[in-house]
N, C-alpha and C positions, 0 to 999 in steps of 0.2 A: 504494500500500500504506500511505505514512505518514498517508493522509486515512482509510483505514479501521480502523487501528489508532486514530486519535486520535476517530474516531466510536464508538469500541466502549468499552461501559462493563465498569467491573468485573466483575461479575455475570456480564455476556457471556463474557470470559475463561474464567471458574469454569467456564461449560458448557461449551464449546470446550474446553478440559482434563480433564473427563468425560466427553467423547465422543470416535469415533471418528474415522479420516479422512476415511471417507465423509460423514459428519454435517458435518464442519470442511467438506472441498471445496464441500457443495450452501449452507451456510449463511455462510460467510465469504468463501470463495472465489468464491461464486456470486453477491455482492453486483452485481456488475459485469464486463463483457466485459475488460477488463484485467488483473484478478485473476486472472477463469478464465483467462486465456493464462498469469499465471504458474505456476499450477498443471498445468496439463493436461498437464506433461511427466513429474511426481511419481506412485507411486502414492498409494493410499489409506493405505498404510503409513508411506510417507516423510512423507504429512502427517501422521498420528497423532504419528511422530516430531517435527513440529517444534515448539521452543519457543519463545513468543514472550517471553520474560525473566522478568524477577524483581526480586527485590531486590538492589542492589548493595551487594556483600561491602564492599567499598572508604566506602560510605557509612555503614552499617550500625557499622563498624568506630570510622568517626569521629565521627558521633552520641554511639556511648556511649564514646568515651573522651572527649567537651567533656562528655556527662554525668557521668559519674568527676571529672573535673578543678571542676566547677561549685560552690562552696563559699557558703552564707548563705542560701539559699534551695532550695524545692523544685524540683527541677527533672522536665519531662513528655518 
């Protein structure tokens, strides 16, 4: 799974999170016979539900408070 997540680009994500579970199962899931064995116990629902992350709060949080705290210069 973490060689197929680390092959799948952004872009990838975005459609996989506009479609359904059926769509996720045949196109993600279906990359390889391993994947399909971890899905095939899931329905089409359970995969619609799953999420594969985001942003984390905890970074996000620390970013812009070294942003905040950053004096003399622009900071990005």
């Amino acid at each position: 799974m973490l060689r197929a997540f680390t092959h799948t680009v952004d872009g990838q994500f975005q459609t996989f999170s506009a479609n359904d579970g059926a769509y996720n199962r045949e196109r993600f899931f279906g990359q390889n016979a391993e994947l399909a064995v971890l899905a095939a116990s899931l329905s089409d629902e359970e995969i619609d539900r799953l999420r594969c992350g985001g942003h984390d709060v905890g970074k996000l949080h620390a970013a812009y408070a070294k942003a905040l705290a950053h004096r003399g210069q622009p900071t990005v």
